[in-house]
ROTOR-381130 format. One record per residue (C-alpha): x negated, y negated, z. Coordinates in steps of 0.2 Angstrom, whole numbers, padded with zeros to 4 digits, always signed. Each point is the difference from the previous one (the first is absolute). Layout:
N
XYZ...
END
This chain:
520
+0000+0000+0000-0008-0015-0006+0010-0015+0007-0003-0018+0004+0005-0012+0011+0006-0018-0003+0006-0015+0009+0019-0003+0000+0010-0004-0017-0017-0009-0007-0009+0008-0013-0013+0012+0007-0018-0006+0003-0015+0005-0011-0008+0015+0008-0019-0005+0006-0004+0019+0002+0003+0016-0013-0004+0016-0002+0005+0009-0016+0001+0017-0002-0017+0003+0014-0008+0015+0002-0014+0005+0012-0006+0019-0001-0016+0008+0008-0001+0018-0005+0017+0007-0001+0008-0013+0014+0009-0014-0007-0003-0013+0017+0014-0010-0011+0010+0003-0015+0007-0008-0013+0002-0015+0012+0011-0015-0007+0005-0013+0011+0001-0020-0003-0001-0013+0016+0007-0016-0001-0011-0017+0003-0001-0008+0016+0008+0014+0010-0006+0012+0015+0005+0016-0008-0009+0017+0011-0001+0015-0007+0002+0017+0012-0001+0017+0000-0009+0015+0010-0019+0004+0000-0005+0007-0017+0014-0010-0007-0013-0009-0012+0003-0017+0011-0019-0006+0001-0005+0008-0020+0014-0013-0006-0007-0015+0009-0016+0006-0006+0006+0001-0017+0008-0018+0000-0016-0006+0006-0013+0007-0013-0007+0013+0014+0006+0018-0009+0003+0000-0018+0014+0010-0006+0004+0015-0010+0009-0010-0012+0014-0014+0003-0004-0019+0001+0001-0013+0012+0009-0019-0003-0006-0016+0010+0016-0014-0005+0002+0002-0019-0021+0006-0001-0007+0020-0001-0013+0002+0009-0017+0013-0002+0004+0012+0009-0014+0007+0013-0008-0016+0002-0002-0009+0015-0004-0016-0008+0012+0000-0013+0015+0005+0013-0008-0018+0010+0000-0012-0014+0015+0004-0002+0006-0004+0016+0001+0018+0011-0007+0002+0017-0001+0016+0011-0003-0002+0018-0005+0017+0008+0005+0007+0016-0018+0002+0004-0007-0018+0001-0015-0005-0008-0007-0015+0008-0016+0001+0004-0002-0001+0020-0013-0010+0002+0006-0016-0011+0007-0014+0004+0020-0004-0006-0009-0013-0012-0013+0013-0008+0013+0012+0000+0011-0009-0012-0014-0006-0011-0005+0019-0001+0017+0001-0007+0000-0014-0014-0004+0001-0017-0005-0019-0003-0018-0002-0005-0015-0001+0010-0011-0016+0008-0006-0006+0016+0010-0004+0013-0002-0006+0018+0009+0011+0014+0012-0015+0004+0005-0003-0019+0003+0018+0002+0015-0001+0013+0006-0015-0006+0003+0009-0020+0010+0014+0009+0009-0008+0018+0014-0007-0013+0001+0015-0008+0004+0010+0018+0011-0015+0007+0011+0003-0017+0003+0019+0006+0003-0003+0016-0016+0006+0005-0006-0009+0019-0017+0005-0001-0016-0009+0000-0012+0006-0015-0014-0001+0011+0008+0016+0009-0009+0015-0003+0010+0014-0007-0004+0013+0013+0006-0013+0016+0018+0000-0007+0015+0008+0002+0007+0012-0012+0016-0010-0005-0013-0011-0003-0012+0010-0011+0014+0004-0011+0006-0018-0002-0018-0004-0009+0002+0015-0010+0015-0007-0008-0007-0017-0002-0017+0008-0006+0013+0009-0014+0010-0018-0006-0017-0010-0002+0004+0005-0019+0019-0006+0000+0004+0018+0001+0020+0003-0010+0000+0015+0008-0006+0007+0017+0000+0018+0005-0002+0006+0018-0004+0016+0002+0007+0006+0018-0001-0019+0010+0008+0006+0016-0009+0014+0004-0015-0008+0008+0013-0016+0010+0007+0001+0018+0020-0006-0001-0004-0019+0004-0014+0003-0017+0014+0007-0010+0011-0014+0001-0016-0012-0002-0003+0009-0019+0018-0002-0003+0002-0018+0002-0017+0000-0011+0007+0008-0013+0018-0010+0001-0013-0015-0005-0006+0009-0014+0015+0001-0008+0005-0017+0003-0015-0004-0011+0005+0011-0015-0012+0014+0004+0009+0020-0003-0003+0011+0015+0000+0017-0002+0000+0010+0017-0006+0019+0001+0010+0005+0017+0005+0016+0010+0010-0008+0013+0019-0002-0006+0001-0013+0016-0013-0010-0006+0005-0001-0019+0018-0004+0003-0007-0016+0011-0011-0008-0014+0004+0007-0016+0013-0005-0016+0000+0016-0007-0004+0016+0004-0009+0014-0016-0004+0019+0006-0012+0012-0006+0001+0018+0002-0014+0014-0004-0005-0014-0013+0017-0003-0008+0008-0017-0001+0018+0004+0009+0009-0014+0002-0003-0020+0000-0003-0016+0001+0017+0001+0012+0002-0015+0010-0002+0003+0017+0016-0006+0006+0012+0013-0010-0007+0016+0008-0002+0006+0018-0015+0011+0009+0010+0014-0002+0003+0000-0018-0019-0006-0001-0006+0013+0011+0007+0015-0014-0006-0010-0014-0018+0003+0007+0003+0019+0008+0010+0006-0016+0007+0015+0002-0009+0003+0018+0011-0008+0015-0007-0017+0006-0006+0002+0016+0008-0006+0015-0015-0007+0009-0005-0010-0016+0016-0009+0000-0006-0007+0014+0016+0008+0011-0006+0013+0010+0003-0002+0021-0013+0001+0012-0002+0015+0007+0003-0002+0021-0013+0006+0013+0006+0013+0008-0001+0006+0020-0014+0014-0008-0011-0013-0009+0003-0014+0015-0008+0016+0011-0014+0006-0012-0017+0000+0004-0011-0011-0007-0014+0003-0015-0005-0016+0000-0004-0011+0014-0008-0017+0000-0006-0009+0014-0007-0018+0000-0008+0003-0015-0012-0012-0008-0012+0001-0016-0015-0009-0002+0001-0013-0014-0003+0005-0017-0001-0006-0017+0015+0012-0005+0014-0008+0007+0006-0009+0017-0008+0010+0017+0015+0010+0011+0005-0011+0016+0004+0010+0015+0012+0010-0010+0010+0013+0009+0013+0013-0006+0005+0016+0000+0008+0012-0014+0009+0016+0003+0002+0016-0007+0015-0001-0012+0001-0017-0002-0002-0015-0015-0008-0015+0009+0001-0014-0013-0015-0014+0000+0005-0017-0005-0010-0015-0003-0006-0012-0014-0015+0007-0010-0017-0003+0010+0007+0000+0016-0010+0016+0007+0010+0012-0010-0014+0007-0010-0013-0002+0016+0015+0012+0009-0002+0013-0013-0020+0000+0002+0001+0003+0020+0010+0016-0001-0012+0007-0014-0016-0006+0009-0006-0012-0014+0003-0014+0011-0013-0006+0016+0008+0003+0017-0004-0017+0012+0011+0006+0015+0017+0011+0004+0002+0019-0005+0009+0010-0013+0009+0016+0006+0005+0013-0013+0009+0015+0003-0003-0002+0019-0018+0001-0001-0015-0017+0000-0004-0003-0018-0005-0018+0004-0018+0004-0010+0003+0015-0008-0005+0000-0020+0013+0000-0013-0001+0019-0004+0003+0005+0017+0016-0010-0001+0004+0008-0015-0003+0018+0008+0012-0006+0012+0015-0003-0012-0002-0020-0005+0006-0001-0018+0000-0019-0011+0007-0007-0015-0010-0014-0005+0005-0016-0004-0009+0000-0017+0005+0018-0008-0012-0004-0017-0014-0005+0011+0001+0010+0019+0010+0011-0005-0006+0007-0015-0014+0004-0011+0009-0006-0017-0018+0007-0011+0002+0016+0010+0012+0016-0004+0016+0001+0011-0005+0017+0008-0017-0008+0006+0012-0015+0007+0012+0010+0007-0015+0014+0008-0010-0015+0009+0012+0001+0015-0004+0018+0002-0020-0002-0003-0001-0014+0012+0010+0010+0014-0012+0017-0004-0017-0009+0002-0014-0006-0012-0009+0019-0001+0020+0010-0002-0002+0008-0016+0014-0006-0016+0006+0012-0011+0007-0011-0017+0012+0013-0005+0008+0004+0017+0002-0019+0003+0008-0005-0018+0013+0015+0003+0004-0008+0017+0001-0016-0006+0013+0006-0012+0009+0005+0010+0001-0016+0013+0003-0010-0016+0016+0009-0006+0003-0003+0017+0003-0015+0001+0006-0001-0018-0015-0011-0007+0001+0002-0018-0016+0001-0008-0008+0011-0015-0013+0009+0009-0010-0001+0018-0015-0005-0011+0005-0016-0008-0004-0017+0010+0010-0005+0012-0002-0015-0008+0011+0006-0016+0015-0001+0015+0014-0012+0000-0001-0010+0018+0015+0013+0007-0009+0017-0005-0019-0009+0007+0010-0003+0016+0008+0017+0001-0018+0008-0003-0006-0011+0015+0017+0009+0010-0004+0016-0004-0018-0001+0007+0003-0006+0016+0020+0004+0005-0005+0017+0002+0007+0011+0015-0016-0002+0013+0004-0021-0002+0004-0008+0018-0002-0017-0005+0004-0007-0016-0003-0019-0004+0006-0004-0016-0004-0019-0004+0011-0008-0013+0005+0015-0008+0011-0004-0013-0007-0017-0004+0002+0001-0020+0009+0013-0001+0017+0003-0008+0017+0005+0007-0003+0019-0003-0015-0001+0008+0004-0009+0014+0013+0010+0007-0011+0014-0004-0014-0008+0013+0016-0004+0010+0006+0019+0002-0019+0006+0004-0003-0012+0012+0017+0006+0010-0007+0019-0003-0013-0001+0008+0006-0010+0016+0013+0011+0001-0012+0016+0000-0008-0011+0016-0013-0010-0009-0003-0018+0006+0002-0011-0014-0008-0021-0001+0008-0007-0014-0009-0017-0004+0012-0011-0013+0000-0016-0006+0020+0006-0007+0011-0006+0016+0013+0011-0008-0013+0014-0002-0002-0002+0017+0017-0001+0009+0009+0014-0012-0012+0012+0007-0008-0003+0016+0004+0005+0018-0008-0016+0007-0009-0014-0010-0017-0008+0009-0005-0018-0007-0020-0004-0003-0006-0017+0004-0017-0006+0000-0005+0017+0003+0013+0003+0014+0015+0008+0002+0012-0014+0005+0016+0007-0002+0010+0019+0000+0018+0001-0005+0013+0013-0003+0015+0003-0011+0010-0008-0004-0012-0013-0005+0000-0018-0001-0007-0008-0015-0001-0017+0009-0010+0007+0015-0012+0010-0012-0004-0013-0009-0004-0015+0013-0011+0014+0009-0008+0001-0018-0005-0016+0000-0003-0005+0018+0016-0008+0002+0009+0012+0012+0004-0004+0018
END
């Protein structure tokens, strides 16, 4: 279905975006097929669908990254080259990755230069910050271009890789996954950003998983599926979640969790009663340059139940993570795991004794993406049997089969890379290592961050398996909803203390002023 969308009983607007007839094929997979799909100018249009759907190879596409199989590409009335970065710019198309690419040790002003194509000379460092502070004020930005990159915040970042992308009057700007990396309050922050885009003219096309999210910024809606074009541009204000939601499943039911109206599960008298695996007492870290040092953190988390961590990005979270796996420097208090002293045990005795982690970043510490899946998935055992433990290959890839099917990652075979994985099979392989039977403690921090609906309420389901086999589960989340739909009780980080615990039913209100310091 190939429909677009136009503006009451005027005459439609000229599209600034279209794809005619696109198709993308490695091997014998088609990551999109026969693709046609026209945007109209000035409008924020996103386009959804599940991982593997062919989301990110179409942005890639528009933007002169991949070239396809065949099919062409339109910029206003103009084709474009296909395949060619530069081409797809001078015509007036910019990508902004999920994965930012400012270098961290430039200044905002160095940064945005990096970014422009205007020809060299000399230049002062003040006539630097002068070129680009009216540039940043036009977007909204408040941020001095003598700031260095690495000191800000990650709303922040984001808002100088969008105006790093319009320094060439970009028509159209494609952003791949912006939410994913944003607490709530930086969500709302890109929002507005992008509202003031389109009052200057500029077409937004957002690649989204969360229906929420989409339904609050965008016009119109277009869903891919297993690299078909199924419906859209449909604007946004004629469907619901629902009708959305079996658009991007297709024949498989949309899950409940992904809708987004799933009810927290209580804490019963058994869980209230439960010992504890993990106990923190006036734990402190010694300052590092990974992130903000833990301040007289306590806490306790039982057997067999979800303790949600909430908190604005760098407020010890990641420093949290480190402590319970040893890679963190212990200045004072103790860590209790399964009853017994491990304040300065090392990170494979921990491991023996049933601690489990997702990571935060599943393509760069969770996974090796160069390496086969079975040698990904196998580390887990190899770690826990000790560096002289002898590895037979062929017994190793059969078991690793068999945890994969599993947890129904669909894959080819255990020796491709799991860099080959859309971003919900990677995070199932990651699963499948470490919620095993022997886990005790399972920390799973920001899980389904980039993931779509499917996959979410996949993560969702594991998560409350293994809490209810009697595993304690930290869930860290920068998804409020995330965190209240399945949590027995939500902890908020601040400045690398725990400043406030809250059960169900939650207020959004409290949450968020303890977020933010503004709580009683």
């Amino acid at each position: 279905m190939n429909s677009s969308s136009s503006t009451g009983g005027s005459s439609p607007a000229r599209p600034a975006l279209v794809l005619d007839g696109v198709t993308v094929q490695y091997d014998t997979v088609k990551a999109l097929s026969d693709v046609s799909i026209a945007f109209e100018e000035g409008r924020i249009h996103a386009v959804v669908g599940q991982n593997g759907a062919g989301k990110t190879t179409f942005a890639r596409v528009c933007s002169g990254l991949v070239k396809p199989t065949q099919g062409r590409v339109r910029i206003g009335e103009h084709e474009i080259r296909t395949g060619h970065v530069n081409a797809a710019r001078a015509a007036g198309v910019e990508l902004v990755h999920q994965s930012f690419a400012l270098p961290a040790s430039f200044t905002v002003a160095q940064a945005m230069e990096f970014g422009a194509t205007r020809h060299g000379g000399l230049f002062t460092a003040r006539q630097l910050e002068k070129r680009w502070q009216a540039h940043l004020d036009g977007l909204g930005l408040s941020v001095s271009p003598r700031e260095v990159i690495r000191n800000l915040p990650i709303e922040t970042q984001q808002g100088i890789e969008i105006a790093r992308a319009l320094v060439t009057d970009a028509r159209v700007l494609i952003l791949d996954e912006p939410t994913a990396v944003l607490a709530p309050a930086g969500v709302e922050t890109l929002f507005e950003r992008i509202r003031i885009l389109k009052k200057r003219g500029v077409t937004v096309v957002l690649i989204l998983h969360k229906i929420r999210e989409m339904m609050a910024i965008a016009d119109t809606v277009s869903v891919l599926r297993r690299g078909e074009h199924v419906t859209g541009p449909v604007p946004c204000a004629s469907i619901g979640a629902a009708e959305l939601s079996e658009w991007i499943m297709g024949d498989a039911k949309a899950p409940q969790a992904a809708a987004q109206s799933a009810v927290p599960t209580p804490r019963t008298q058994d869980r209230l009663t439960a010992p504890a695996v993990l106990r923190l007492r006036n734990l402190s870290t010694r300052p590092d340059a990974e992130g903000t040092a833990l301040n007289d953190v306590s806490l306790d988390v039982r057997a067999g139940e979800i303790i949600g961590i909430a908190g604005v990005e760098g407020n010890g979270q990641r420093t949290l993570v480190r402590a319970i796996a040893a890679l963190a420097g212990t200045a004072s208090g103790t860590l209790e795991f399964g009853g017994k002293d491990m304040t300065h045990s090392d990170l494979a005795t921990r491991r023996a004794a049933g601690l489990r982690i997702i990571p935060f970043e599943r393509n760069v510490e969770g996974l090796s993406l160069s390496s086969s899946l079975w040698e990904n998935w196998s580390m887990g055992r190899l770690l826990q049997g000790g560096l002289l433990s002898f590895a037979r290959p062929k017994k190793l890839q059969a078991e690793c089969d068999t945890a994969l099917a599993q947890w129904d990652v669909r894959y080819a075979n255990c020796a491709q890379p799991a860099g080959s994985l859309s971003g919900g099979n990677a995070q199932k392989v990651i699963f499948a290592r470490e919620v095993d039977q022997s886990a005790r403690l399972v920390i799973a921090a920001q899980p389904t961050r980039g993931l779509d609906i499917g996959a979410t309420a996949y993560v969702w389901k594991a998560l409350r398996q293994a809490r209810d086999r009697g595993a304690a589960i930290i869930l860290i989340s920068s998804d409020l909803d995330e965190l209240f739909d399945i949590s027995d009780r939500v902890l908020v980080m601040l400045r690398g203390q725990v400043v406030g615990e809250y059960g169900a039913p939650y207020d959004l209100r409290q949450v968020g002023q303890a977020m933010v310091g503004a709580h009683a």
